[in-house]
N, C-alpha and C positions, 0 to 999 in steps of 0.2 A: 767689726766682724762682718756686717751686713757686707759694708764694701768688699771685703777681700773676700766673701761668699761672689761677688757681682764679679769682682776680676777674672776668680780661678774659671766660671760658669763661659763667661768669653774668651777667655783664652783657649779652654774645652771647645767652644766651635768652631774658632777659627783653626784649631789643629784637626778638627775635622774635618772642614772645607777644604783642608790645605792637603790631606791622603786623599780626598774621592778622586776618585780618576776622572771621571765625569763631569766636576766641578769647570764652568765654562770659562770660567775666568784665571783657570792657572797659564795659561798663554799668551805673552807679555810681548807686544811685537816692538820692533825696531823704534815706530813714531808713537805711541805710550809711551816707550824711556826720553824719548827727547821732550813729549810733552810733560811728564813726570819733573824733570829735571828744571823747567821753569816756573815749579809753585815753590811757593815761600816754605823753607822747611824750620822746624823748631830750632831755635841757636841751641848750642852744649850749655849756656850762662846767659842769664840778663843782669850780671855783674859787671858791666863794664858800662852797661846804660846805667843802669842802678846807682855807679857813683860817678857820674856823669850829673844828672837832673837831681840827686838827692838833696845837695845844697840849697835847693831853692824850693823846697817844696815845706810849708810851715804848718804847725798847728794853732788853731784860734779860740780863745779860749774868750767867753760874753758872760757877764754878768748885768741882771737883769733885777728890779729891787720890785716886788708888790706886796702891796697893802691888804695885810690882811685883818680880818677882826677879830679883836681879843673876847669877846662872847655874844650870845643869842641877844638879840634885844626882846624876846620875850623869855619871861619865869615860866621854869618847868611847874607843870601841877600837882603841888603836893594838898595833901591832907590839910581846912581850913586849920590854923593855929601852927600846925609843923614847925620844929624849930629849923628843918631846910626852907623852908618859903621864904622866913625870915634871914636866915643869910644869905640867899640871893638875894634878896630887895637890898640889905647892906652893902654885896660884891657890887652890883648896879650900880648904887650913890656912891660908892668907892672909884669906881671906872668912870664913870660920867664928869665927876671933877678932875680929872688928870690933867693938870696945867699945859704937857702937848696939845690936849685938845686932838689928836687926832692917833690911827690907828697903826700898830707897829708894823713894821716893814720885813717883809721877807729876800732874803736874798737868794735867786735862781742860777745855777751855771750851767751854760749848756756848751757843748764841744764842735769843733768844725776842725775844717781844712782848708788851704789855699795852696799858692804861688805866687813868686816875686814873678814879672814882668821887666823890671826897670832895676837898673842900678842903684836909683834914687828910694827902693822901696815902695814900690808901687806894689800890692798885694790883690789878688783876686781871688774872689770866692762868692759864693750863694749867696741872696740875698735874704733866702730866710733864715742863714747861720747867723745874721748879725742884726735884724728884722728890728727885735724887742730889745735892743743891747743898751745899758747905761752905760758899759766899760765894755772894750774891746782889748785884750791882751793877745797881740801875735807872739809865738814863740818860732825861733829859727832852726835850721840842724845842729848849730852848736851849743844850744839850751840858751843861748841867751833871749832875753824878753824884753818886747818894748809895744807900748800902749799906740792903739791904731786910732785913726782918724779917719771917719766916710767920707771919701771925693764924692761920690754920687750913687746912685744903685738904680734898679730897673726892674719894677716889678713883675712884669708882663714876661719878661723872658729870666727872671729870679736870677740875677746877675747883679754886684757888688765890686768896688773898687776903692780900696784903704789905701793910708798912706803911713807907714810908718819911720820914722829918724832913726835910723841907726850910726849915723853919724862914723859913714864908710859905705864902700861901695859893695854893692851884695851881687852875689852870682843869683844869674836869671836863666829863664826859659821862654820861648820862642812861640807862638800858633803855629802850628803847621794848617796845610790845606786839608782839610775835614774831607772834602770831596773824593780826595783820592785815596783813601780809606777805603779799602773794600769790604765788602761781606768775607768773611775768612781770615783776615789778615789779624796776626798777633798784636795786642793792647795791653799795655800794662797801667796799673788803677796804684795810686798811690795819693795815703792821709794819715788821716789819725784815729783809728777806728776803737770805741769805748775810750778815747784818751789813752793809746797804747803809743801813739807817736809814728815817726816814719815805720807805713809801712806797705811792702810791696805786692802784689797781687797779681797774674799774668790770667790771659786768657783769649777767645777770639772776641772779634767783632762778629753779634749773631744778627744784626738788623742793622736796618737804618729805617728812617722816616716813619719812628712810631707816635704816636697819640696818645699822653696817657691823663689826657682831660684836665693837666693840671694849670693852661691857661691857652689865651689863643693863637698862640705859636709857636706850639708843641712840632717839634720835628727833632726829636731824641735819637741819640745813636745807641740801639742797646747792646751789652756783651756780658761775658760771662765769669769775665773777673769778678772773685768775691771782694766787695765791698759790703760797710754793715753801720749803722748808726756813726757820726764820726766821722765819713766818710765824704761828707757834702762839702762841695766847692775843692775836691782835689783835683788835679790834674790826671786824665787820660791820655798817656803814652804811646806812639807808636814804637819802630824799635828802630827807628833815629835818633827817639830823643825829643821828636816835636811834641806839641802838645794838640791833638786832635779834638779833643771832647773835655768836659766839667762836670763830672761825677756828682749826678744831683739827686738820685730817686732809686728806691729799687723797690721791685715787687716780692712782698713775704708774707703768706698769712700768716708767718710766725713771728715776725717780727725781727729777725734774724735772716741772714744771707742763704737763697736759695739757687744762687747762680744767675738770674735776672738785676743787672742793674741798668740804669738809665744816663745818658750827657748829654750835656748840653754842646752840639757841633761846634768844633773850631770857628768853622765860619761865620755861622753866627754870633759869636762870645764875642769873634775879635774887631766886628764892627760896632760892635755894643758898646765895648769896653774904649773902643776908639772915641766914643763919641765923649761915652763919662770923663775919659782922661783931658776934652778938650776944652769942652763946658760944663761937667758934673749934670748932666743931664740927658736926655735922647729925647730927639725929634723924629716923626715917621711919616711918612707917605699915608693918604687917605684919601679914598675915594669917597664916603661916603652912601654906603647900600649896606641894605641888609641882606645876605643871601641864605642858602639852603640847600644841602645836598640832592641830587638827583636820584629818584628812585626809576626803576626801570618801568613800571607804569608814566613815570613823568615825561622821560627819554623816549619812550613811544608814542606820547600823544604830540610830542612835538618834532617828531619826526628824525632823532637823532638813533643815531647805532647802539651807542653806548652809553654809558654816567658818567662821564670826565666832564667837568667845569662845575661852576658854580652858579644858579640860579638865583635870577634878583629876582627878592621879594619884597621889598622897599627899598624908595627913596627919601634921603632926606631931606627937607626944604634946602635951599642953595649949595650942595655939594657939588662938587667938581664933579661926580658922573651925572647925575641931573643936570650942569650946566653946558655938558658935552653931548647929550641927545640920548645916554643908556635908558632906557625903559625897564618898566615893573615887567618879568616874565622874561626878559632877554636873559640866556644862559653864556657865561663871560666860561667861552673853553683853552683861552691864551692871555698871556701878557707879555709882550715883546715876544712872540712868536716861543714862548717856554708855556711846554703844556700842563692845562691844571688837570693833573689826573685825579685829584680829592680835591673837594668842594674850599677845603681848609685851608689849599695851598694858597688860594685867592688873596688874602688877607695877608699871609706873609711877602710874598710878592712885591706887593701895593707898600708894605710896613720897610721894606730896605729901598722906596725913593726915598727924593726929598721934594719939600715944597718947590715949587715951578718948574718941573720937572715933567717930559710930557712922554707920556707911557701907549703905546698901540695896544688897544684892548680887540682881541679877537670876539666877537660875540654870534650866536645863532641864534638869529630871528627871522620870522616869515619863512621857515621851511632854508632857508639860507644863510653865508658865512657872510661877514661884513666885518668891516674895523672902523674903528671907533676912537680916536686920540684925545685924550682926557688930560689937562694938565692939575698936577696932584696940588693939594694943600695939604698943610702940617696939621698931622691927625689933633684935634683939639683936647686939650687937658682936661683933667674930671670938672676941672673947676667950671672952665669955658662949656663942657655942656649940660652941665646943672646948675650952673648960675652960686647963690648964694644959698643952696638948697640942703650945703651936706656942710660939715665940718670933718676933718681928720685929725687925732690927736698922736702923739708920735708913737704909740703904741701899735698904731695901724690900725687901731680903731675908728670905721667909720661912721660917725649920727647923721641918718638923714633926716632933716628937721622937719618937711612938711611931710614926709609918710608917718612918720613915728619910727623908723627904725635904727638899731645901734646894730652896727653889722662887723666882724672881723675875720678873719681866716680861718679854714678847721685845722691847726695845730694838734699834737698829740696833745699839749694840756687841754685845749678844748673841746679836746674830742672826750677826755678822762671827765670832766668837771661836768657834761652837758651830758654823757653817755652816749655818744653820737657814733655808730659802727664804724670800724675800719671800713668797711667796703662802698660808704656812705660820701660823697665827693658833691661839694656845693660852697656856699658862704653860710654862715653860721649868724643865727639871730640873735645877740645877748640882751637886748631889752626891747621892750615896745612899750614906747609913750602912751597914757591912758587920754582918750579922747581921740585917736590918732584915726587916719584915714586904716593903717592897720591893724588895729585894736579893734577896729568896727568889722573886720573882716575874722576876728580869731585868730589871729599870727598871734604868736606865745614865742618868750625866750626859751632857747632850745630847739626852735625849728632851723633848718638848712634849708637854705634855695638851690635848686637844682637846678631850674635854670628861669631865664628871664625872656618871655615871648617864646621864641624858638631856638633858643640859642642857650646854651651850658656855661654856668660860669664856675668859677672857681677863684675870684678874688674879690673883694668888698669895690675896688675900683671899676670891674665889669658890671657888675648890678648897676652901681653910680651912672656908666656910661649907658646903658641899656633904656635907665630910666629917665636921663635926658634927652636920647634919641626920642624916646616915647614922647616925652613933653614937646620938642622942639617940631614933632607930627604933629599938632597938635590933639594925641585922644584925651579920650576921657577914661579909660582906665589901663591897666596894665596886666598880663596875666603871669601868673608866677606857679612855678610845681614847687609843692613843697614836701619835703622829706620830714615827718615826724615819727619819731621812734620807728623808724621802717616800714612806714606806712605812708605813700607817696597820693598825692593830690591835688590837679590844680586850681589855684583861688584868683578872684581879678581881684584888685585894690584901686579905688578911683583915684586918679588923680588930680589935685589941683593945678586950674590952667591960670595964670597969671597976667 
């Protein structure tokens, strides 16, 4: 009723605007119709795309097994003598001899979406739809089901690559070029939303190149097709057919669709996914620097107009820009002559070379423009810049062994189990070793990191990298904001130099 209050209300105006006599806009000249005539107009049907891509667009269905515990290992306090005291201390000597020896298993299901790619069943989707999966079950358009196997995934741009045997050739879908997407042009969103199965959703493209903190290189294309839990890793539609964007996030304080969702651009998906399909893995471009947005106090001390590029704020021992002459304080405002208009584009940039690869870095130093040719190395694995420091268990739980800290993603279940807000975005602390470098600082399970030095992370593998950057400088401590029950603060933690 609200809506069809909101309709009848507009409709009332524009039949007003449309009698004033006055109204400046009732005269429609010659070159308005011609320009009129080459915007994209709404089709009568998106049924003929509809069953077109529908064959190949799947739902993913994960299950997930934890351990949970069958009771308290301490007796509630009853009354001395009570005859409850005494059957708990029985139910106890009862459970503590249980020949498993260990605690019963829960089984999780969680929902997603994809698309075939390949004939051969190649499947694509998010990589937090399949993150914590003991079984992967794809189902197809024709209800058939067949158990999926990870080719490789990608944490950093939350992109995923299955394989599954259906023993026959499966109809696929295409990237299209992301680029040529406009702002305005119709998209249609299609998955599996609550486990409802195919299904279709139309709407504009209302952005591009958004940020929405959820790793470091965020360049989302947003629209307004409703999508809603269910709906990660489907495909975004233009109205060819191609596939543009990868339906991965939306914004709701409800928890439910409010016309804001999130994808991940074609163009980036389909060099990801290239890489996965060729070695199960991705390599990237690295300069090595730490930079930092430009604020317009910064932009005027150094004598720039504007904030476009990225400010170096460290280097790190033998990286390709340190071994190329970039200095601490140079602001890098290009890379191959493509301008960084956010600070953030820097990083993705540098992240689609490859090793030996040599990149024209545009920079402003001394009041002056200069260039600078860096030839790139392969951005180094968590492993490679914390040495033997962290362990990862396939959970995505990560222990870093000489801080004390056990670190994993904010998931909704761990956002439920920790109390941690919606609106709360970091990596999440589930234990701290007693004696630890962070123990000795107060870091408690339940705290989130917000960010690491100057920079915001959002995944257990960004912390890892931040804190080996840090070690590989060699300091002596680290500073970290932490978010506790919504109360933000920051703490250094020293580190051990080795």
């Amino acid at each position: 009723m609200r809506y069809s209050s909101l309709r009848r209300n507009t409709l009332a105006l524009f039949i007003v605007a449309a009698l004033g006599s006055t109204v400046p806009y009732a005269t429609t000249t010659l070159a308005d119709t011609q320009n009129l005539s080459n915007l994209q107009t709404m089709p009568a049907s998106f049924a003929d795309l509809v069953e077109k891509v529908q064959p190949a667009v799947v739902s993913i269905a994960v299950e997930s097994k934890l351990a949970t515990s069958r009771f308290s290992t301490e007796i509630p306090e009853f009354p001395k003598g009570s005859p409850f005291e005494e059957f708990f201390r029985r139910f106890q000597e009862e459970q503590s001899t249980n020949p498993q020896g260990r605690s019963p298993e829960k089984t999780v299901t969680g929902l997603g979406s994809g698309f075939v790619i390949a004939p051969d069943g190649k499947v694509v989707t998010n990589y937090h739809v399949i993150k914590d999966a003991d079984g992967i079950t794809v189902t197809l358009h024709d209800e058939s089901k067949y158990t999926a196997t990870v080719i490789g995934f990608d944490e950093k741009t939350d992109l995923a690559l299955l394989q599954i045997d259906a023993k026959k050739t499966l109809p696929y879908v295409s990237f299209g070029d992301s680029n040529k997407t406009r702002v305005g042009d119709w998209v249609i969103a299609v998955g599996n939303p609550f486990g409802l199965g195919d299904t279709f959703t139309a709407g504009i493209l209302s952005a591009r190149g958004r940020d929405i903190n959820s790793g470091p290189y965020d360049d989302f294309l947003q629209f307004d097709a409703p999508i809603n839990r269910g709906n990660s890793g489907g495909p975004l539609f233009n109205n060819q057919g191609d596939v543009v964007g990868i339906n991965t996030a939306i914004y709701s304080p409800t928890g439910g669709s409010v016309g804001i969702g999130f994808a991940i651009p074609a163009n980036t998906a389909s060099t990801i996914i290239q890489q996965l399909r060729e070695t199960g893995s991705v390599s990237r471009g690295w300069l090595g620097v730490q930079i930092q947005p430009l604020t317009d106090e910064i932009a005027e001390s150094l004598g720039l107009s504007d904030t476009k590029g990225a400010l170096v704020a460290d280097l790190l021992p033998e990286s390709p820009a340190r071994k190329a002459g970039v200095q601490v304080g140079d602001v890098v405002t290009a890379v191959d002559d493509k301008i960084i208009n956010q600070f953030k584009e820097l990083p993705r940039f540098i992240a689609s070379g490859k090793a030996g690869e040599v990149v024209k870095l545009t920079i402003w130093r001394g009041n002056k423009s200069q260039t600078v040719a860096v030839t790139l190395s392969n951005m180094p694995t968590d492993t490679q810049v914390a040495g033997n420091a962290f362990k990862l268990d396939k959970s995505g739980t990560v222990t870093h062994n000489e801080l004390g800290l056990k670190l994993t993603s904010l998931t909704e279940k761990m956002r439920k189990q920790h109390e941690v807000a919606e609106t709360t975005q970091g990596v999440l602390i589930v234990d701290v070793a007693n004696n630890s470098p962070a123990a000795d600082v107060g870091l408690q399970a339940g705290d989130v990191i917000v960010m690491v030095g100057q920079m915001k992370v959002s995944a257990p593998a960004e912390v890892i990298e931040r804190i080996g950057e840090a070690i590989q400088a060699k300091r002596q401590s680290l500073l970290l904001l932490i978010d506790r029950q919504g109360d933000q603060r920051f703490i250094t933690v020293k580190l051990q130099q080795t």
